[in-house]
C-alpha positions as CSV (number, residue, x, y, z in Angstrom):
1,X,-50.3,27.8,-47.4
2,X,-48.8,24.4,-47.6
3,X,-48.9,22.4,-44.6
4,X,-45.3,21.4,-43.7
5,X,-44.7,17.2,-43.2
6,X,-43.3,16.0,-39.7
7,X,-40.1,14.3,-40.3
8,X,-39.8,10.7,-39.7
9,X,-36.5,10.6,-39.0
10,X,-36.5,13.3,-36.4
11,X,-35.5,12.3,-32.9
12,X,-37.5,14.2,-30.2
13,X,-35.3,15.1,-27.4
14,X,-36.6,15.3,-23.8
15,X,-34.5,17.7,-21.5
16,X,-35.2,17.2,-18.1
17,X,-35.5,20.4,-16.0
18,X,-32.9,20.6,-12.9
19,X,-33.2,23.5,-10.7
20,X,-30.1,25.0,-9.8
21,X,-31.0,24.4,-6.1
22,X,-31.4,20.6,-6.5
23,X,-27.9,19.9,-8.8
24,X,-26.3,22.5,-5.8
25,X,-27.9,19.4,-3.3
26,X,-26.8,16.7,-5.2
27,X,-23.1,18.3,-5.3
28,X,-23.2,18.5,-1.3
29,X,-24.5,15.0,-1.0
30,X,-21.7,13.7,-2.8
31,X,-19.2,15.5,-1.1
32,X,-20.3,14.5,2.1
33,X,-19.8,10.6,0.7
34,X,-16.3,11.9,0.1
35,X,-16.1,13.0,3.5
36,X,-17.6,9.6,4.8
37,X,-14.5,7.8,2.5
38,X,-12.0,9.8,3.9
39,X,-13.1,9.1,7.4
40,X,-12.6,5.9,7.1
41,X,-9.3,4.2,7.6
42,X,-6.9,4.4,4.8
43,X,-6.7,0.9,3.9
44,X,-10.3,0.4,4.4
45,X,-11.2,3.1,1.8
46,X,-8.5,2.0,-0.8
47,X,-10.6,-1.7,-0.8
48,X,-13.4,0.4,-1.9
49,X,-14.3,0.0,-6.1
50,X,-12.9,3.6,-6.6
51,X,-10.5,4.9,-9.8
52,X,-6.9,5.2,-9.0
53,X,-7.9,9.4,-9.4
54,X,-10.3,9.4,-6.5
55,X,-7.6,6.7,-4.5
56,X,-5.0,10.1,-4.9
57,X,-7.2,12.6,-4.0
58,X,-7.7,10.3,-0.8
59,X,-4.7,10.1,0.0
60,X,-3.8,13.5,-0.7
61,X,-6.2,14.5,2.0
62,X,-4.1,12.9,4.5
63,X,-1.6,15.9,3.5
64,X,-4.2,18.6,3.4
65,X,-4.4,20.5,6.0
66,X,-7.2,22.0,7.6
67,X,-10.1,24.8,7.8
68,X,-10.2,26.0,4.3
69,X,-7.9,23.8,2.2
70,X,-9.7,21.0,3.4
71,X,-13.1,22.3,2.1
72,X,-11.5,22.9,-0.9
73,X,-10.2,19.4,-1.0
74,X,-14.0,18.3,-0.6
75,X,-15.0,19.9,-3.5
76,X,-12.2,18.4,-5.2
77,X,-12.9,14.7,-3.7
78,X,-16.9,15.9,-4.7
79,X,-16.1,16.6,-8.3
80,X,-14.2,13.5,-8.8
81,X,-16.9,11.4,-7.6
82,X,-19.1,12.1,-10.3
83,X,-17.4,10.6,-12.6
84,X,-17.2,7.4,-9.8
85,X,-19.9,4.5,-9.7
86,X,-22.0,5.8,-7.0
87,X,-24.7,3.0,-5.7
88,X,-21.3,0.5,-5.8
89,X,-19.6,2.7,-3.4
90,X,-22.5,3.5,-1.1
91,X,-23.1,0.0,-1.0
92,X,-19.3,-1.0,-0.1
93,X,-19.6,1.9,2.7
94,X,-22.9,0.0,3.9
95,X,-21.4,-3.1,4.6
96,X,-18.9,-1.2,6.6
97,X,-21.3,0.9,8.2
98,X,-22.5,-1.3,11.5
99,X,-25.8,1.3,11.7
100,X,-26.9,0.4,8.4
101,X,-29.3,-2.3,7.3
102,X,-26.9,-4.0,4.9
103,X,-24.6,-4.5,7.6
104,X,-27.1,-6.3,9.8
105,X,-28.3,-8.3,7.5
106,X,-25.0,-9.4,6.2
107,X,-23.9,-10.0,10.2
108,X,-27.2,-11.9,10.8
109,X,-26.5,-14.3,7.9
110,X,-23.1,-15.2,9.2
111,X,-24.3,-15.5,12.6
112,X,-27.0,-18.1,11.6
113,X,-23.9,-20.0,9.5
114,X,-22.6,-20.3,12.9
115,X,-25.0,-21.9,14.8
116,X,-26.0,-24.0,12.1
117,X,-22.4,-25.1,11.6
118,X,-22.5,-26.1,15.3
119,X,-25.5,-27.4,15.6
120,X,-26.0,-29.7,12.3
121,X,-23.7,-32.2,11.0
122,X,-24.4,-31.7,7.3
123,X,-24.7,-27.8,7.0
124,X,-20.8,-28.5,6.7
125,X,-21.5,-29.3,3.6
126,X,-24.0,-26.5,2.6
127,X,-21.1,-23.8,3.6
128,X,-18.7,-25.6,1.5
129,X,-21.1,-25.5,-1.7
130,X,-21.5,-21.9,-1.4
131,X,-17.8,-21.2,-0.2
132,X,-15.4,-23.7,-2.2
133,X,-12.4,-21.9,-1.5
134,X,-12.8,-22.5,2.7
135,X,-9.9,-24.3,4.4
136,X,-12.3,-27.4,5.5
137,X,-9.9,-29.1,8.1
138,X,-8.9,-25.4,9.8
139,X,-13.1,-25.1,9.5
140,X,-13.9,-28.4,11.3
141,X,-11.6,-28.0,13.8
142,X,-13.5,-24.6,14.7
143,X,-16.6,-26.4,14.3
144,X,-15.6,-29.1,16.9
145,X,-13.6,-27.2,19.3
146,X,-17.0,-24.3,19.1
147,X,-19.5,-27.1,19.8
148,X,-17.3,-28.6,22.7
149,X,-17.6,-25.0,24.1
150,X,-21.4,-24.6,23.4
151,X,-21.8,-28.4,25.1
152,X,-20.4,-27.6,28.3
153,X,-22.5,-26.6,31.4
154,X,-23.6,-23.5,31.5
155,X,-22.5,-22.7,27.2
156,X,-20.0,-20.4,27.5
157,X,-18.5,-19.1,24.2
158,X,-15.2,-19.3,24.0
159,X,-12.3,-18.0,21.8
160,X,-13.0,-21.1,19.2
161,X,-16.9,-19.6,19.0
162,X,-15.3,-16.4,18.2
163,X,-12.7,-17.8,15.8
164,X,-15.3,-19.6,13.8
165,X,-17.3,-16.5,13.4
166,X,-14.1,-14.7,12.0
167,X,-13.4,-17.6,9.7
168,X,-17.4,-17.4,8.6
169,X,-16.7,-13.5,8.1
170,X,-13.2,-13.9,6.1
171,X,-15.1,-16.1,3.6
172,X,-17.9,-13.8,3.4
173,X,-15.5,-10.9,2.4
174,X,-13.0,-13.1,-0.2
175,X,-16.6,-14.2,-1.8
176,X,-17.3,-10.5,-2.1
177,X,-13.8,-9.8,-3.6
C-alpha cells in the first residue's frame, strides 16, 4: 500500500463546538441589552453607535404594544444586535449607567478637573491642552466666580461650582463625540 502525502496546501479548519444551551444564553443576553437600550430615553439611545436598522426597531418599540408583541419585538431588537458592535455599545450604556465602574471613573476625573481648576492657577492651561475646543473666557469666569464661592466662610458651593462641573462634563462628552 502506498502511503498517501499530506497536502501542503491544505488549510486545517478548527470548528469550535457551541452547545445549543450556551448560543440560547448568548441570544437572551443580547436581548436583554436591547431591553436596557430601549429603557433608556429616546434621545439618549439614538446617541448611541447603533445602525440606522437597530435606531427603527427602537423606535418602533415605542409603538409596540405590550405582553406578547413586545417579547416578540425583543427578539427582533435581539436579532438585530448581532449584527451591531457589541463592546462599543455596552461601553456607551456604561458611561450612562451611574452603577457602573466606567461611570465613576469618568465622574471622578471630572470632579478632580474641578478642584484643580479652582485650586491652581495653571491647570487652566492643562484643561485647555487636552480640551482645545473649551470656551476659555465663559471657563474662567466659572473658575473665578467657583473659587470666590469655595473662599468664602464656611465654603459653600454655589450654582457657579455646579456650573463649572457641567461645563467640565459638556467637554468631556463633545471630546467623546
Amino acid at each position: 500500500m502506498a502511503k498517501k502525502k499530506k497536502d501542503p496546501f491544505a488549510e486545517e479548519i478548527e470548528y469550535e463546538i457551541v452547545s445549543k444551551s450556551e448560543m440560547k444564553r448568548d441570544m437572551i443576553e443580547l436581548q436583554e441589552l436591547g431591553e436596557r437600550i430601549i429603557a433608556l430615553p429616546r434621545k439618549k439611545a439614538m446617541e448611541l453607535p447603533l445602525s440606522d436598522v437597530m435606531k427603527a426597531a427602537i423606535r418602533e418599540a415605542d409603538r409596540v404594544g405590550k405582553n406578547e408583541a413586545m417579547r416578540r419585538h425583543m427578539q427582533y431588537i435581539g436579532k438585530v444586535i448581532r449584527s451591531e458592535d457589541i463592546e462599543a455599545i455596552r461601553e456607551a450604556l456604561d458611561l450612562l449607567d451611574p452603577s457602573t465602574e466606567a461611570y465613576g471613573r469618568v465622574n471622578g476625573q471630572q470632579e478632580q478637573w474641578r478642584t484643580r481648576l479652582i485650586k491652581d492657577g495653571n491647570a487652566l492651561n492643562d484643561f485647555i491642552e487636552q480640551f482645545p475646543n473649551v470656551d476659555r473666557q465663559h471657563l474662567r469666569t466659572l473658575i473665578r466666580n467657583a473659587s470666590k464661592e469655595m473662599n468664602s466662610e464656611p465654603p459653600k458651593p454655589g450654582s457657579n461650582y455646579k456650573n463649572l462641573f457641567k461645563a467640565i462634563k459638556e467637554q468631556y462628552n463633545l471630546k467623546d463625540d
